[in-house]
N, C-alpha and C positions, 0 to 999 in steps of 0.2 A: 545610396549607401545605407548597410544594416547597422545601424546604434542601438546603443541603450537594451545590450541583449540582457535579459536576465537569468538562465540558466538553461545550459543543456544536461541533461543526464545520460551517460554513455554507459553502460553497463557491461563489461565483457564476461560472455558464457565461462563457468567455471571450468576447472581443469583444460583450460587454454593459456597458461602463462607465455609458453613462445610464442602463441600469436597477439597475446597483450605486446608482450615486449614489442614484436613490430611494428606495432603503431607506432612506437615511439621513432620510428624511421623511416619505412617506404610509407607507411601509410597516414598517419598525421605528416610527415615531408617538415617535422622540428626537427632543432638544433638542440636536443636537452641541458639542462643548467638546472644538475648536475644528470648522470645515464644514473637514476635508481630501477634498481629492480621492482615491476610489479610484482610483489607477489599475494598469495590467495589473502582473504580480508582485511589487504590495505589499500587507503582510498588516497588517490592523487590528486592533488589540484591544480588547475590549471589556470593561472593569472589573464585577466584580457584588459591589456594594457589601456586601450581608449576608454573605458568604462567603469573601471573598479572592482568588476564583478569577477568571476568565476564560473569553468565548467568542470565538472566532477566527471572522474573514469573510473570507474572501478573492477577491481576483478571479482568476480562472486555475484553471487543471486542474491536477492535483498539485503543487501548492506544498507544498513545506515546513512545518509550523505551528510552527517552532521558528526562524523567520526574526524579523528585528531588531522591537521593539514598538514598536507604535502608538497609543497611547491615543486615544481619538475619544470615548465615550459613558461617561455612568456610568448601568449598569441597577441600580433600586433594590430588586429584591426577585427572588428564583427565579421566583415567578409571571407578575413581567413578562416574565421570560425566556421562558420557556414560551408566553407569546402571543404573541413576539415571534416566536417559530418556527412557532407556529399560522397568523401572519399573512403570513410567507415562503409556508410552503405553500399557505394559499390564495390566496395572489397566483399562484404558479404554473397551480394547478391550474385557475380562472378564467380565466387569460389563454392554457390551451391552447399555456403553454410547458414545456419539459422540465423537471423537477427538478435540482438541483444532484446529481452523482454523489453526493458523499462527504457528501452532508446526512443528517445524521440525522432520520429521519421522528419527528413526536411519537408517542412510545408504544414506538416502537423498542426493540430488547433491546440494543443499542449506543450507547443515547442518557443510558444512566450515571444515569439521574431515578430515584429511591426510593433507598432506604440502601446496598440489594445492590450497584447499580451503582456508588455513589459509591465504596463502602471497599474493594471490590475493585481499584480502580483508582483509589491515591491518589497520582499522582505530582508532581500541581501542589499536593498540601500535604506535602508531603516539607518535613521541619523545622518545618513548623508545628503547634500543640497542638490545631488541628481534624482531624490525621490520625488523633488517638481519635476515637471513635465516643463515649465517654465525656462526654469532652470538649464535642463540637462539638453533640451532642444536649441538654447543660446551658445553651452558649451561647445556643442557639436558644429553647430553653423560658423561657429570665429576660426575653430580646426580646418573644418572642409572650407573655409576660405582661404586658410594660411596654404594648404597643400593645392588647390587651385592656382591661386597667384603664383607660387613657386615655377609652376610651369606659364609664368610670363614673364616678361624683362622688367626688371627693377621701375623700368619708363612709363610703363605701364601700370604698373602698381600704383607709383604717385600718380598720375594722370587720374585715376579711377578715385584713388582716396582725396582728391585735392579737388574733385567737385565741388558744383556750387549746390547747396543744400539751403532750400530758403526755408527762416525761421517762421516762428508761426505768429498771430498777430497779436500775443499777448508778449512779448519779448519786442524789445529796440535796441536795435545794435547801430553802432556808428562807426567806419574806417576812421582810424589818424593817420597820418605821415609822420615818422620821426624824425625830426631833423638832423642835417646831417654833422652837425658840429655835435650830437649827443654821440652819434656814430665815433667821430674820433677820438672825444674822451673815453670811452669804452675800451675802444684799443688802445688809446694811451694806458688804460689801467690793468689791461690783461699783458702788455708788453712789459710793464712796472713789476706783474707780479711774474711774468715767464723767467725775467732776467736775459743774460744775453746766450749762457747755454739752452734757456729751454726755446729761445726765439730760434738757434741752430738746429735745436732739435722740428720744431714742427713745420723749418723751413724757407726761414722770413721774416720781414715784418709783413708786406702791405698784398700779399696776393688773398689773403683773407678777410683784405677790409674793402675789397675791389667790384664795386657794381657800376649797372650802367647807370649814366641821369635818369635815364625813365624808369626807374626800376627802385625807388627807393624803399625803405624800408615801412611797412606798415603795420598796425595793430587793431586787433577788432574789439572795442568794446561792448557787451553784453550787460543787460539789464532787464528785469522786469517791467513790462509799460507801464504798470501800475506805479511803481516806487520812480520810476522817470519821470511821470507826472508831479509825483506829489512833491519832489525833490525844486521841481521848475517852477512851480505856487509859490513854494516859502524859500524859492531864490538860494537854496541852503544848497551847501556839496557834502557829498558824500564822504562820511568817516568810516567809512570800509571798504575798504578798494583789495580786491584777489588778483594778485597777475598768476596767473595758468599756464602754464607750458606743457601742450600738450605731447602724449609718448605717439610712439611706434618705429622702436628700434634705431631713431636717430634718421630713419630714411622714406618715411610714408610717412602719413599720415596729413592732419590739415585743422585748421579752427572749425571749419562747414564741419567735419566727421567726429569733431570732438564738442560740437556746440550744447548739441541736449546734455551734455553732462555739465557742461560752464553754468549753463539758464538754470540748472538744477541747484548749484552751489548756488547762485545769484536769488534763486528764492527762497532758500534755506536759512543763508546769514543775511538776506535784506541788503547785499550789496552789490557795488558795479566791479563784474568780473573784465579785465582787460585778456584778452590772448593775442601773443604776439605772431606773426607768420612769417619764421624762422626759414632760412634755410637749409635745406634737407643733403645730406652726403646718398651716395659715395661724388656727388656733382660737386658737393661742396663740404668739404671735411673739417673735423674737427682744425680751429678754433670758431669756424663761421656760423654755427647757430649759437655756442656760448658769445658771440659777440654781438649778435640779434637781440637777443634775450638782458641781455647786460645792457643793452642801449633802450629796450625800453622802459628798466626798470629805474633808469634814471632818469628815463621822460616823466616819470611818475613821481620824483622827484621833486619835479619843477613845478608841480602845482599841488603835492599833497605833503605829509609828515611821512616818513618811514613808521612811526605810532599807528598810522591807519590803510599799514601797507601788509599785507599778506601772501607769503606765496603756496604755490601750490602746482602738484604736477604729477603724472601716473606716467609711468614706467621710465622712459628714457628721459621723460620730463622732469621724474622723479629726481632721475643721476643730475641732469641739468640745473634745479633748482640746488639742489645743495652743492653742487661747485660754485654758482653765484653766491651763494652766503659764507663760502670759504674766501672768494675772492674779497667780495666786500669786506671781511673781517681782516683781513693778511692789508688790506690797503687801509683799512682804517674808515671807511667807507659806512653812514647810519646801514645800519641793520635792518631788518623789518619785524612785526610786530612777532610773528612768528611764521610757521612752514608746515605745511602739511603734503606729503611723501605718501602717495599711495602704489606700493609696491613699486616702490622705485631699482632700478637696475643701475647700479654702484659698483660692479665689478667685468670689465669687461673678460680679464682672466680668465674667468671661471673654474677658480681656485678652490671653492665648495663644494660640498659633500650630495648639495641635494641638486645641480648641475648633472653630477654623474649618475644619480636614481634614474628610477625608474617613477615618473608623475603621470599615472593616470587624470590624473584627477584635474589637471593643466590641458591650455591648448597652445603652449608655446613649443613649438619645435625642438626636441632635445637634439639634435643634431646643427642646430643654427640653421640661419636663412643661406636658401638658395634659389637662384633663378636662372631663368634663362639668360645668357648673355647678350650682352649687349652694347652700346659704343657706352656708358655710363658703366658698367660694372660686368665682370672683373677686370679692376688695371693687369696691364705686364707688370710679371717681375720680373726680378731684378736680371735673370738667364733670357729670359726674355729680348728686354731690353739692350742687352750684352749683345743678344743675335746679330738684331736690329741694326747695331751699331758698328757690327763688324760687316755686315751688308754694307753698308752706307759707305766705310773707309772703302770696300773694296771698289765700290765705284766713281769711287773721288780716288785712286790710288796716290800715295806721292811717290816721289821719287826711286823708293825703293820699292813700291808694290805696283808690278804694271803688268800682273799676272789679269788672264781675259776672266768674267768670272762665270764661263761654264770650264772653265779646269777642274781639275780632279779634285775632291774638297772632303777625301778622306783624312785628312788631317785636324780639322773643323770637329769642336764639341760636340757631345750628344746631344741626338733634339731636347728641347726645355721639357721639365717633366713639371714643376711646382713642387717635387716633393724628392728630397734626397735622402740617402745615408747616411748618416755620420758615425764614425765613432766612440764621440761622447754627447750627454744630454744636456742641456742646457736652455732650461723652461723659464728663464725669467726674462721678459722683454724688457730689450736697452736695445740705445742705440747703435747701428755700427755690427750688429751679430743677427743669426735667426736666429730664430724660436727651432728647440729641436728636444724631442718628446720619444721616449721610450713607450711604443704603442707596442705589446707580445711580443716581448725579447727584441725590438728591433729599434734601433736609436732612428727616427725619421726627423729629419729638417725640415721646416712649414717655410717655403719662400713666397708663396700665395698668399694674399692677404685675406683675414678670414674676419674681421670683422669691415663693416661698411661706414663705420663710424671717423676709423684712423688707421692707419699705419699699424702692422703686429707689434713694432719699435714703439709706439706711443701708448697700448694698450693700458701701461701700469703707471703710465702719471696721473698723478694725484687729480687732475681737471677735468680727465677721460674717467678713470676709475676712482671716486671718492673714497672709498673705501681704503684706498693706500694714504689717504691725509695725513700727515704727521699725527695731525690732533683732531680732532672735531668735537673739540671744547668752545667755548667764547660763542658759541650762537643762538640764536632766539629760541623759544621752545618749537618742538618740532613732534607732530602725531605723525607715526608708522605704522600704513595698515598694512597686513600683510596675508597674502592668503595660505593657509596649512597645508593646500594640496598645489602650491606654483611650485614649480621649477626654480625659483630664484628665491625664495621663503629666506636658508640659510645666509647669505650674504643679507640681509634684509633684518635678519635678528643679529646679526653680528655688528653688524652698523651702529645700530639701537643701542646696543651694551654699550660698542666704543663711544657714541656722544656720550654718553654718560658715565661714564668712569675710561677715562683715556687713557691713565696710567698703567690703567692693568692691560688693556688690548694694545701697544704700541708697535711701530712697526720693525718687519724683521730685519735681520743685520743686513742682508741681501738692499734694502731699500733705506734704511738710516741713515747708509754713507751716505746715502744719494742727494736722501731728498732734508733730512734734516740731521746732518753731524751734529753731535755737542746734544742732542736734543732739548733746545732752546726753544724749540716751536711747540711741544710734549709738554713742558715746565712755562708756558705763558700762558696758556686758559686755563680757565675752570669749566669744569665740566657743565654741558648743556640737560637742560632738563628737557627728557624723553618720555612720551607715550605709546608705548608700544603694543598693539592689538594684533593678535593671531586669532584668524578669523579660522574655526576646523573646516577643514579640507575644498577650500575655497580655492579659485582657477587666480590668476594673475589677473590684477587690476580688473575685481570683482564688479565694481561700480559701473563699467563698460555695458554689462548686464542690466542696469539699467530699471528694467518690467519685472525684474527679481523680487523674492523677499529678504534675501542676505543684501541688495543693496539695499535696498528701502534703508535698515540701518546704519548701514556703513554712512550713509548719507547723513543720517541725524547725527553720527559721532565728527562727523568732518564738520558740519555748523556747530556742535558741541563746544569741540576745540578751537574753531576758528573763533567764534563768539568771545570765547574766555581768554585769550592771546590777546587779542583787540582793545577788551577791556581792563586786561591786566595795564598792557604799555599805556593804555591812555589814560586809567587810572579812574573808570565810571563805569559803573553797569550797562551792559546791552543785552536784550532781548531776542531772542530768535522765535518765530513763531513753528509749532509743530503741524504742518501743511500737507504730511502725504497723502493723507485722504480728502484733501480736497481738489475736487476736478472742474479744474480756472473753465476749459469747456464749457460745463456747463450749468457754473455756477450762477447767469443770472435765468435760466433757464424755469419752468415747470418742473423738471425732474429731479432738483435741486436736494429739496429735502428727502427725496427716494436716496438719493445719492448718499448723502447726510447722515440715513437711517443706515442704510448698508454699509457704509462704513465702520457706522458704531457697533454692527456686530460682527463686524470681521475684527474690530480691536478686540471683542468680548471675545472672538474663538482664538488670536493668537494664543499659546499654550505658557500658560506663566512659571517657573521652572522648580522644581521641584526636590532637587539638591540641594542639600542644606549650605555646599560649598561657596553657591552664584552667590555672588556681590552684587549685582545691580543688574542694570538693563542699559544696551547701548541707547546712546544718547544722554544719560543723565550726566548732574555737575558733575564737575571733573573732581575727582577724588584730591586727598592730599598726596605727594609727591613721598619716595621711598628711597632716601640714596639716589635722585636725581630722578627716579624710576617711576612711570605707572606700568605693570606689566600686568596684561591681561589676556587672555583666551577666550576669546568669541562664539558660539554656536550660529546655527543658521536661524534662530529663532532671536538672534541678540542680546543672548543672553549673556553675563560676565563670568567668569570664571576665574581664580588666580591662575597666574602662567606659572607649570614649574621651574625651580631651581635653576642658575644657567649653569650650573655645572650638569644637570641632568638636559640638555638640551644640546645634539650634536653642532650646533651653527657655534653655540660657544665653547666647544670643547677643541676645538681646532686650535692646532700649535700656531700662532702671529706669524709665525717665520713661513708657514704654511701658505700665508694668503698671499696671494698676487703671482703664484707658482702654477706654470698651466699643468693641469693636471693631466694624465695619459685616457681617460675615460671621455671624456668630452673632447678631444681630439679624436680618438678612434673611430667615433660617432659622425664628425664633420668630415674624414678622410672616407668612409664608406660610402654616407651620402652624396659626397663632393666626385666620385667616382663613377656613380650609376648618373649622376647631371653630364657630365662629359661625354660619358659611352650614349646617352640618349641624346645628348644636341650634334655630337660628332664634331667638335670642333678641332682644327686643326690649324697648330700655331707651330711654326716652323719657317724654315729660312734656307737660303743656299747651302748651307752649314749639315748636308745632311749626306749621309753615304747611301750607295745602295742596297745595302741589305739592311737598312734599318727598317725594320717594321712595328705597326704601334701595336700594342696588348693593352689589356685593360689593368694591367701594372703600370702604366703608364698615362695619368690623367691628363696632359695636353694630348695625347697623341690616339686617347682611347676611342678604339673603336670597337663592334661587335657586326657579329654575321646578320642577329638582327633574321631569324630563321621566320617569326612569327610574324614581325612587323612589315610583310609583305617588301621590302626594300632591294632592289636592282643596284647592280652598282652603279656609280655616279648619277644615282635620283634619290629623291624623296622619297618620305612616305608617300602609299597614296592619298591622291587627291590634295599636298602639297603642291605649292605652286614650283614653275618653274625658275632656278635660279641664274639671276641675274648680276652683274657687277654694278646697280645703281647705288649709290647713297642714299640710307633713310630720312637723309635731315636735308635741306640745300641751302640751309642758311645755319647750321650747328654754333655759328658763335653769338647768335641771338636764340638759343631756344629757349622756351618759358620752361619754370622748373618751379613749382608751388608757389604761384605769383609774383616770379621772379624772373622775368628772361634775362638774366646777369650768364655770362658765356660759361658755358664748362671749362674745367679745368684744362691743362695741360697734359695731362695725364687723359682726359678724355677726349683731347685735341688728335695726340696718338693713335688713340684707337679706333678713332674714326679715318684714320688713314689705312689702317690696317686691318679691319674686322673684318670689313665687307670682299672682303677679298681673302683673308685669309681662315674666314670662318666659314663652310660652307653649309652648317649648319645640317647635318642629315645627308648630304652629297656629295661624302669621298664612295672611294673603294672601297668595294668587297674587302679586297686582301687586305688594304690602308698600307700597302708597299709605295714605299716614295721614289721615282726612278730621276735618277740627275740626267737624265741622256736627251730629256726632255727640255730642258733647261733652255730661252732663250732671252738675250736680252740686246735690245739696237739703244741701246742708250736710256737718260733718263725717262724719257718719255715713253718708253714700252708701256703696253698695255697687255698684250699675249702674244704667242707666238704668229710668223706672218703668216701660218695655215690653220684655219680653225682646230679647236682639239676635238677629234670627231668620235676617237675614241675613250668613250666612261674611263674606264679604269687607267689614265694616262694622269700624268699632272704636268704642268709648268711651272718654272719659277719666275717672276714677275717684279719690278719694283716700279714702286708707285712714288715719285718725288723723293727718291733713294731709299724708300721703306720699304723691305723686301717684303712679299708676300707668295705662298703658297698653296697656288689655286687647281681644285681638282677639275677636271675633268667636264665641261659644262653643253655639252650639244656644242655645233656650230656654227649659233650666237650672233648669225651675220646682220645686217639691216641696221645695228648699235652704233657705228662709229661718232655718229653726230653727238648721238647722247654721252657717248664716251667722251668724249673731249669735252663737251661741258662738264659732269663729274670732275676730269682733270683740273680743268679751270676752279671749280671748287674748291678741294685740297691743295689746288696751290695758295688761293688766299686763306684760310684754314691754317696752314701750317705758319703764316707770318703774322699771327694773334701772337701777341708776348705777354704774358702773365708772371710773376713770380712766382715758381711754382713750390708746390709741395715736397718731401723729399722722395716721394713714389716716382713724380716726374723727372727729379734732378738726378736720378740714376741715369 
């Protein structure tokens, strides 16, 4: 992959404006935004979205490239760029016209592509933290892993992040078990605070307090050897204790992939960091890692003061931690000393202004996660489900339905699409309705569930999305880092403001009824005192970066704050020592003071700032509070800055009533990409319910297919060198499988689709046409498995039930030699299906 381009110069010969202009079409192959006219010495720029940077085109012989900007295009990747100059040239060199002078040819030693050329010549990231190499090579790598994994199953992803990562031998960690009596006060206190609508609402009481004996719940504590030692000498415990809850989007992630940053806070503030190892959705959904996390923080409880309790948490961790201090606060619950929120993700919504941007500068997906499918993700919905279910009656008919079911079944719904029409919008999630979004004049309903966290229905309650809290007054102090250039920056400063001054951001009439009439919950705290740091043009939970020099600081400002929280509640001074140039390696070492010296003059070359504006340097005491407030702006060198005004700052200019409203820009984004994953896995979710001339289009995302001209694809095969498909199950024991050290069963909802995936997903191995013929149709009862003559021909399908799940299977060879294995399978899914859980509301459709 080409990164970190720094400029191309495209120069178009003068007196060619109609062929300027068609670049802008056949031959750059953009979508302009907006179609301006080149004309003769005006220079256009052209955005490159993964980089920050820019390509200049201009029409005219020696123009300026430093003349007034023109935005026209956004190119989405270095590689487009690179064709894009591929295809200048051969436009040229085909039509037998001259080359542009000052064109950089592909390949060129002046055309700045590989590393050499970018960092020698960084003058368009001058200020920005991609002019390290450091830096901008970490950004790249966490992107090219996001779009990597994307093309694997969600199963896959924790499997890979839920590695065991051994520590190194200056760090001592130790497993607990939490006991399972702190387990039920937990849910006793989230059930206390759901009440009995919101227990209806997420489904339950007890299928989300449900694991097996062997599986209980655990915590890893983290410690420095050194401070472990000296701690076990003088017999003393520890009066700073972090619990940590680590992010990644509520469904990856692990303590092992988040430990070098725990050991780091651990040697920072000289304390024992605990991490809890939560359970991960879409296996296990919202309330079940707020019910992890809530059970250890009352294990912590049992043997320490809330005075010498700390929390702490990056991204989804982030949202996680301050729903626990809302919870604790609403029950009455000690508090902890304070909280430290590193770009926490508070709005599943995505009701924000900088959601819908355009973030270079970020490596979180503007379009949301996707993955290949999988028996874990995505559930049916709700049409789905419906199929499913009219399958099933038809083969249990009663009394009045004794119709055979390969009858004629033009009367039968259309195939499930996940995505309907309506004719009015209605973007705010509740229960009991979809979510439906005016994307380009056209009113669509989202019946697919699009986050992995909860239900579209649950998105906007206050424990899923903080940011809809009545209040978020009454809690301990709390630092907000936040980076300038993430994707989630604006909910992140909104947040900020509303702890501290609640009255002015409260919530809209849309959620007031809801969640707090009278506004009694609004008029009981006082506001939280807030430190809020905007770091410029930093990526999402910057710390992750780790080998940076924007963490480096971030770091000293989180033992900063955490230090002065600790000692505030406990009411004595505490120390932090300043340790990033010291390397524990090879500290008792020969090269020690080499080390020593070279440190001291990389502190002499950091650049000390030269604005009269900067206020300090990150890490120093923590200033005096302003209206609840410390608001500050960060550089990459940590330097301080005031933040301006929050009326000049779009996060706070957003109407209240605006927030928790899914917006039509971040849906259009998850419907495009939610489209191209379908046409390329080819899944096909369908039921007896289907007539003959239904064919699927890529209007259609269950049913999307493509010809697939390039990807070498036959009908009823794979790509090549894909394996051949089979009717085996991927699990054979699915109601014990480990899930980030947790083999506790999937859900019910995942119970389903493991009845139905493998069969009705054939993943890359329908039809050419994707014509679904009923003629084909056979069925001897419940225990059919396909028809009694192998399907010999590709482009044929059967419909098929599997313990009354109906499934639609294409086309697969003539598959003979199986039977034995098939019947074991069988014998699988029928014990499979008589697991009883209380389930979610996904499943109780």
């Amino acid at each position: 992959m080409i990164t970190g381009l720094h400029h191309v110069n495209l120069l178009v010969p003068p007196g060619t404006l109609d062929l300027a202009n068609h670049f802008y079409g056949t031959v750059l192959g953009l979508k302009p935004r907006p179609v301006p006219e080149l004309q003769a010495g005006r220079l256009a720029w052209f955005d490159i979205a993964d980089s920050g940077q820019q390509v200049h085109i201009a029409c005219g012989d020696n123009l300026e490239l430093n003349s007034a900007r023109h935005p026209c295009f956004k190119i989405e990747s270095g590689e487009a760029l690179l064709e894009i100059q591929k295809r200048i040239w051969a436009h040229f060199e085909q039509g037998g016209e001259s080359a542009p002078k000052h064109a950089d040819k592909p390949g060129a030693q002046n055309s700045g592509y590989g590393q050499a050329g970018t960092y020698t010549s960084r003058k368009s990231r001058r200020q920005k933290p991609t002019a390290h190499i450091s830096y901008d090579e970490g950004l790249h790598l966490i992107r090219s892993f996001l779009v990597y994994a994307s093309h694997k199953t969600v199963d896959d992803l924790q499997s890979f992040t839920a590695n065991i990562v051994p520590h190194p031998p200056w760090v001592c960690t130790e497993n607990v078990t939490i006991p399972a009596s702190l387990l039920t006060i937990a849910a006793d206190t989230i059930i206390a605070n759901l009440g009995n609508d919101g227990i209806e609402q997420i489904g339950g009481r007890k299928w989300w307090q449900w694991r097996q004996t062997a599986s209980p719940l655990k915590a890893e504590w983290i410690e420095m050897r050194a401070d472990y030692h000296q701690r076990k000498r003088t017999n003393a415990k520890s009066d700073r204790v972090m619990l940590y809850v680590h992010g990644g989007a509520y469904f990856f992630g692990s303590v092992d992939e988040h430990r070098y940053q725990m050991q780091r806070h651990a040697r920072k503030l000289k304390a024992r960091v605990i991490a809890p190892r939560y359970r991960l959705a879409p296996q296990f959904p919202f309330p079940c890692g707020l019910h992890d996390c809530l059970a250890v923080y009352l294990y912590l409880l049992t043997t320490h003061d809330a005075t010498e309790i700390i929390l702490a948490g990056d991204s989804a961790g982030g949202g996680m931690v301050l729903s626990i201090m809302c919870l604790l606060r609403d029950q009455s619950l000690p508090l902890p000393a304070g909280a430290l929120l590193i770009s926490p993700w508070v709005d599943l919504t995505h009701s924000f202004p900088s959601v819908a941007a355009d973030n270079p500068m970020d490596y979180i997906p503007p379009h949301g996660f996707h993955h290949k499918p999988s028996t874990a993700w995505p559930p049916l919905n709700q049409d789905e489900v419906e199929v499913l279910n009219r399958a099933k009656l038809r083969q249990h008919p009663g009394p009045d339905k004794t119709g055979p079911l390969t009858e004629s079944l033009s009367d039968q719904t259309a195939p499930v699409q996940g995505i309907n029409k309506v004719s009015h919008a209605d973007p705010v999630p509740r229960q009991h309705h979809h979510l439906s979004v005016e994307v380009d004049g056209v009113i669509v309903q989202i019946k697919d569930q699009t986050q992995m966290y909860t239900t579209n229905q649950l998105l906007s309650h206050p424990l899923v999305s903080p940011v809809l809290q009545p209040s978020l007054g009454g809690l301990p102090p709390i630092l907000i880092l936040t980076g300038g250039g993430e994707l989630l920056r604006d909910e992140q400063i909104y947040l900020a403001h509303k702890a501290a001054d609640p009255q002015k951001y409260p919530l809209g009439p849309q959620y007031r009824a809801r969640y707090d009439p009278g506004d009694k919950i609004l008029n009981k705290y006082k506001p939280t005192s807030v430190q809020l740091q905007v770091w410029e043009d930093l990526c999402h939970a910057a710390p992750t970066l780790s080998f940076t020099r924007p963490a480096k600081y971030m770091y000293r400002s989180i033992a900063q704050f955490g230090a002065w929280a600790l000692a505030r509640a406990q009411d004595h001074p505490i120390e932090i020592v300043d340790d990033d140039n010291i390397s524990i390696i090879s500290s008792k070492t020969s090269a020690s003071s080499r080390d020593e010296s070279r440190d001291r003059m990389t502190r002499q070359r950091e650049p000390a700032s030269t604005d009269p504006k900067a206020v300090g340097k990150a890490g120093d005491p923590i200033p005096n509070f302003s209206n609840h407030m410390i608001r500050q702006r960060v550089d990459r060198y940590g330097n301080i800055f005031p933040l301006p005004p929050a009326d000049e700052l779009p996060a706070t200019s957003i109407d209240p009533s605006e927030v928790g409203i899914v917006k039509p820009g971040p849906v259009k984004k998850w419907l495009a990409v939610k489209r191209q994953f379908e046409v390329r896995t080819m899944a096909v979710f369908s039921a007896p319910g289907i007539s003959k001339e239904t064919t699927a289009t890529t209007d259609q995302p269950r049913l999307a297919q493509s010809k697939h001209a390039s990807a070498d694809i036959t009908p009823g095969n794979g790509p090549v060198g894909s394996p051949t498909p089979t009717f085996s199950y991927p699990y054979t024991n699915t109601d014990a499988r480990v899930v980030h050290g947790s083999d506790t069963p999937t859900s019910r909802r995942s119970l389903e689709r493991l009845q139905t995936n493998n069969y009705l997903m054939a993943s890359g191995y329908a039809s050419d046409s994707a014509s679904v013929q009923t003629g084909t149709a056979s069925v001897d009862g419940l225990k059919t498995k396909r028809p009694a003559e192998p399907v010999r021909n590709p482009s044929t399908t059967a419909v098929v039930l599997v313990e009354g799940v109906a499934a639609l299977v294409v086309g697969h060879g003539d598959g003979g030699g199986r039977q034995q294995e098939e019947n074991e399978h069988e014998e699988d899914a029928r014990t499979q299906s008589k697991v009883g859980l209380d389930a979610p509301p996904a499943a109780q459709a």
